[in-house]
Backbone as ProteinMPNN parsed JSONL, in Angstrom:
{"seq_chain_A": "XXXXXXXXXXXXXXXXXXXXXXXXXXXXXXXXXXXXXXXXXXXXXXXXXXXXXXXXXXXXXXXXXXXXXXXXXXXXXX", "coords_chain_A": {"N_chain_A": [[120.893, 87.375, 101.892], [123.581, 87.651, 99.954], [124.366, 88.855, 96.759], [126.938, 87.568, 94.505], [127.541, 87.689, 91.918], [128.797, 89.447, 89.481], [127.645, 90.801, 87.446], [125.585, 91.843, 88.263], [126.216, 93.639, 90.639], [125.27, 96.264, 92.638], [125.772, 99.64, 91.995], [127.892, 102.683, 92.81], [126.672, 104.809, 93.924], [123.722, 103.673, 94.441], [124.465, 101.919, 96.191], [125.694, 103.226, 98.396], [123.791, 105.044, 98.676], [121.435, 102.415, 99.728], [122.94, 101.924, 102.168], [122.797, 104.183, 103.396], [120.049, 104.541, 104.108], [119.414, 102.767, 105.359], [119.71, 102.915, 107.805], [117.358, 103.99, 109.021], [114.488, 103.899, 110.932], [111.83, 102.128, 109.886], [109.223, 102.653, 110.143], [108.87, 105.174, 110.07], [108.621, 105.334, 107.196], [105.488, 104.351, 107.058], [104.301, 106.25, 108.216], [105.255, 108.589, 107.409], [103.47, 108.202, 105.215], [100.699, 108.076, 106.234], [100.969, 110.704, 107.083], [100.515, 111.992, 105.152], [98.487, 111.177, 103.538], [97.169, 112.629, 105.669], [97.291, 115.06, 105.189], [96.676, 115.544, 102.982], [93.606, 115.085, 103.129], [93.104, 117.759, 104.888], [93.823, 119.559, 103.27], [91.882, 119.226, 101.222], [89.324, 119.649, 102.478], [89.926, 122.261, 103.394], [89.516, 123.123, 100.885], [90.72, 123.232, 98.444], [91.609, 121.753, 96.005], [93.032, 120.574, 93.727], [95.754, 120.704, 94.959], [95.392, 118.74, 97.23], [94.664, 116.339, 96.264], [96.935, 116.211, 94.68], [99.54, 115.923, 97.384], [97.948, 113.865, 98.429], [99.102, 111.673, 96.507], [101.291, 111.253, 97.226], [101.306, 109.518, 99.28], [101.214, 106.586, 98.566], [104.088, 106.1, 97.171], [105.687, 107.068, 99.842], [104.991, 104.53, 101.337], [106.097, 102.331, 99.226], [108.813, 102.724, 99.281], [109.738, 102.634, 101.72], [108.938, 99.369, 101.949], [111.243, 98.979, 100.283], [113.453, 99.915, 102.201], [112.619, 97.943, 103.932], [113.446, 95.597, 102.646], [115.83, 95.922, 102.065], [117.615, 96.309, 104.774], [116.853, 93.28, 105.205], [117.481, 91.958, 103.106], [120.017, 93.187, 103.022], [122.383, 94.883, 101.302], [125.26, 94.949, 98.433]], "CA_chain_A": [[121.743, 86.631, 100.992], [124.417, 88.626, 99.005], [124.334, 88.374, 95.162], [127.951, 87.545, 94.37], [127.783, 87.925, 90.758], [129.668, 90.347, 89.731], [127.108, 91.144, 86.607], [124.709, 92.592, 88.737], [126.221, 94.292, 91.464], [124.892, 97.509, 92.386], [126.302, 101.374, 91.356], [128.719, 103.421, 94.636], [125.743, 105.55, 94.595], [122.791, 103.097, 95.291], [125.14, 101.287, 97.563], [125.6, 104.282, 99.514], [122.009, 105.308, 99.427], [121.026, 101.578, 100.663], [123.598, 101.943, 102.893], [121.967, 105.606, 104.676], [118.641, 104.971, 104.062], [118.79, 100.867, 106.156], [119.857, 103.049, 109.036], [116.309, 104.759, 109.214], [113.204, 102.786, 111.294], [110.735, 101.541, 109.242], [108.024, 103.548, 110.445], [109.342, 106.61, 109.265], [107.608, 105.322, 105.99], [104.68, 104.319, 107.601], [104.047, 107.612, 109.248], [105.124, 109.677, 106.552], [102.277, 107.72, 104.136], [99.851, 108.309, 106.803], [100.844, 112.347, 107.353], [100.197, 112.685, 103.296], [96.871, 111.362, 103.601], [95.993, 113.267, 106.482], [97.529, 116.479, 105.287], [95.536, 115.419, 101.905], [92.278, 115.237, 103.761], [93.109, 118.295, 105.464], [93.89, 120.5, 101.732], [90.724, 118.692, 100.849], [88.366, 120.046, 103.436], [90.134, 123.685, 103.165], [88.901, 123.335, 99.303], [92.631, 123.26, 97.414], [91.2, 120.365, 95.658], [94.142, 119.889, 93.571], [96.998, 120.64, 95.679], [95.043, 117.574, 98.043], [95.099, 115.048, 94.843], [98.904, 116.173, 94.319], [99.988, 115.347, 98.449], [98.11, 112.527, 98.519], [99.337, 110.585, 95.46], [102.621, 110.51, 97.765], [100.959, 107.593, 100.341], [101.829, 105.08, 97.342], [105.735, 105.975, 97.028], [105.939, 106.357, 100.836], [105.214, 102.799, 101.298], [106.996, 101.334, 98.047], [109.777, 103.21, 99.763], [109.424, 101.636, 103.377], [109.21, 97.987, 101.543], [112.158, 98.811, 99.378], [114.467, 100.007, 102.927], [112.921, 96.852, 104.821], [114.209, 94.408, 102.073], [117.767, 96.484, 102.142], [117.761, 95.702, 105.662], [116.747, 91.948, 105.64], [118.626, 90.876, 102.153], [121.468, 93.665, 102.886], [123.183, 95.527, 99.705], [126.287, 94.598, 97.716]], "C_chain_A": [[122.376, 87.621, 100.019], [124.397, 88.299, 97.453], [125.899, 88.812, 94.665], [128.63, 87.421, 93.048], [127.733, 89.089, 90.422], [128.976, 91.006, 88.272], [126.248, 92.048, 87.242], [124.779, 93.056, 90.013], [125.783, 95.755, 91.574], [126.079, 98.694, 92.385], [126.958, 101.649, 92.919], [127.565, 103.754, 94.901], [124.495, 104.632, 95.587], [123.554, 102.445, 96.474], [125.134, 101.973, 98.63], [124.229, 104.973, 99.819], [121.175, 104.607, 100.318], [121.499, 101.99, 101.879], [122.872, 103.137, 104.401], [120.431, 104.676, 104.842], [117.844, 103.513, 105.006], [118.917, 101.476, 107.452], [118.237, 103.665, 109.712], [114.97, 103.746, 109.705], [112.497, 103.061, 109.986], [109.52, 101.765, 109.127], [108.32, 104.608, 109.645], [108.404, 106.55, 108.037], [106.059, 105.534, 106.173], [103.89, 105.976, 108.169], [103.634, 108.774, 107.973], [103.974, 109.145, 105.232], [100.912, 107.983, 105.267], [99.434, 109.88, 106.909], [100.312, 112.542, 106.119], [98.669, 112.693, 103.404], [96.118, 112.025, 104.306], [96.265, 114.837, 105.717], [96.398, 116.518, 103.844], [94.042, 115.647, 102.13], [91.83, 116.79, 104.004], [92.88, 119.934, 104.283], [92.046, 120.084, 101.426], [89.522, 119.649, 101.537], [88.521, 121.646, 103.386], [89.713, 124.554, 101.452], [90.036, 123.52, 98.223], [92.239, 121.731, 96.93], [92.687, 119.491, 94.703], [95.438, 119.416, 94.122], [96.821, 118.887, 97.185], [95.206, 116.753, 97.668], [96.682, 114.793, 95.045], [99.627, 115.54, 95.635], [99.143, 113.884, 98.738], [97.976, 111.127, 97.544], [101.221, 110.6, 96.564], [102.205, 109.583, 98.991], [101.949, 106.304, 99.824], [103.652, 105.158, 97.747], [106.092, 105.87, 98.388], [105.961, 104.767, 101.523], [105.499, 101.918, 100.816], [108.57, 101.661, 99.019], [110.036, 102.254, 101.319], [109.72, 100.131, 102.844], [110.662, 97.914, 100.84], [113.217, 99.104, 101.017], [113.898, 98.411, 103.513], [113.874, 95.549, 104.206], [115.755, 94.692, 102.082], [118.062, 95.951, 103.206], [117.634, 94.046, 105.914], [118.041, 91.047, 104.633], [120.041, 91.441, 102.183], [121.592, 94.011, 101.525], [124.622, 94.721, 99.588], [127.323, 94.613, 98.82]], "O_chain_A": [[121.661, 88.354, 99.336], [124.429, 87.095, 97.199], [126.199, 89.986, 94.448], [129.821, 87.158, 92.885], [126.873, 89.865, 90.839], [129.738, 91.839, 87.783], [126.162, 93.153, 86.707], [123.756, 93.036, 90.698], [125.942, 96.461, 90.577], [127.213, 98.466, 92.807], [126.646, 101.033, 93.937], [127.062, 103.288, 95.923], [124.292, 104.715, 96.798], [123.142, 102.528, 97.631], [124.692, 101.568, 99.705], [123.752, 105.33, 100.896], [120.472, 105.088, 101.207], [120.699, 102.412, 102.714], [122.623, 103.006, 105.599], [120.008, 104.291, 105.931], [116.676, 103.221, 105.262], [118.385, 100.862, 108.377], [118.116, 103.721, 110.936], [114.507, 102.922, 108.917], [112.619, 104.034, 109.241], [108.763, 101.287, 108.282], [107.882, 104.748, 108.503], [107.573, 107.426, 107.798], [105.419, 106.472, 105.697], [102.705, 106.254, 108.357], [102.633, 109.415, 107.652], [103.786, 109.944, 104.314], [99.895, 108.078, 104.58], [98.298, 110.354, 106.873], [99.492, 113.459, 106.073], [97.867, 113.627, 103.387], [94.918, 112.224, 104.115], [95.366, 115.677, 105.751], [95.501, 117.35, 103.712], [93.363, 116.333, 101.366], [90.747, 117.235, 103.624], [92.156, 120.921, 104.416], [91.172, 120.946, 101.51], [88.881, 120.376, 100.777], [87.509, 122.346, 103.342], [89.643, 125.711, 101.038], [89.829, 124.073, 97.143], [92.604, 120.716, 97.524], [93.176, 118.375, 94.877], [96.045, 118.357, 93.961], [97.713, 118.271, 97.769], [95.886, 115.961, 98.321], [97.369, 113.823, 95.366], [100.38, 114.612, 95.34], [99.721, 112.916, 99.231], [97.286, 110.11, 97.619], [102.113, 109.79, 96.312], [103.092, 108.946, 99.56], [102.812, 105.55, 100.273], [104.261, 104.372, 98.473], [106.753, 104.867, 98.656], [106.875, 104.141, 102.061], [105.419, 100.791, 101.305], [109.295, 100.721, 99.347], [110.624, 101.187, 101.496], [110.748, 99.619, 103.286], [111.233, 96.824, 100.83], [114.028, 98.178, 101.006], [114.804, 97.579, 103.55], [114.652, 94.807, 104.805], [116.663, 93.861, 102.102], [118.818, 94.989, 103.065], [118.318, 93.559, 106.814], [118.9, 90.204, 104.891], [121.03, 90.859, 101.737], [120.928, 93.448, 100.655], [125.042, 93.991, 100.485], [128.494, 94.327, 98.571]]}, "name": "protein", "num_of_chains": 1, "seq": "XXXXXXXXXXXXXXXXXXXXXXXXXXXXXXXXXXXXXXXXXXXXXXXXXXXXXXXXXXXXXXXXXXXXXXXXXXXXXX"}
């Protein structure tokens, strides 16, 4: 459903960011929140205790990210 008020249409830029970023599967997120944690595990086990913390606090944004392209794709942009 398009939001046809003209108060809260979105910016060129996000438009054009929705725009790239609806062409991209949906996994992609998925995947890339899964590689963090493993590569996190992986720092972890090699003893880089922080640098393991730091890659896998990106899980979270990978999959806010993933929910934020699927809704671009279902509700569409401006």
């Amino acid at each position: 459903m398009a939001n046809f008020n003209p108060q809260h249409s979105e910016g060129k830029v996000a438009s054009a960011i929705e725009e790239q970023t609806a062409k991209l599967p949906s996994d992609v997120f998925l995947w890339a929140s899964i590689a963090s944690m493993g590569v996190s595990l992986t720092l972890k086990c090699l003893g880089k205790k922080h640098t393991a913390l730091f890659v896998g606090q990106w899980a979270a944004p990978f999959l806010l990210l993933g929910i934020y392209n699927k809704i671009v794709k279902v509700e569409g942009h401006d």
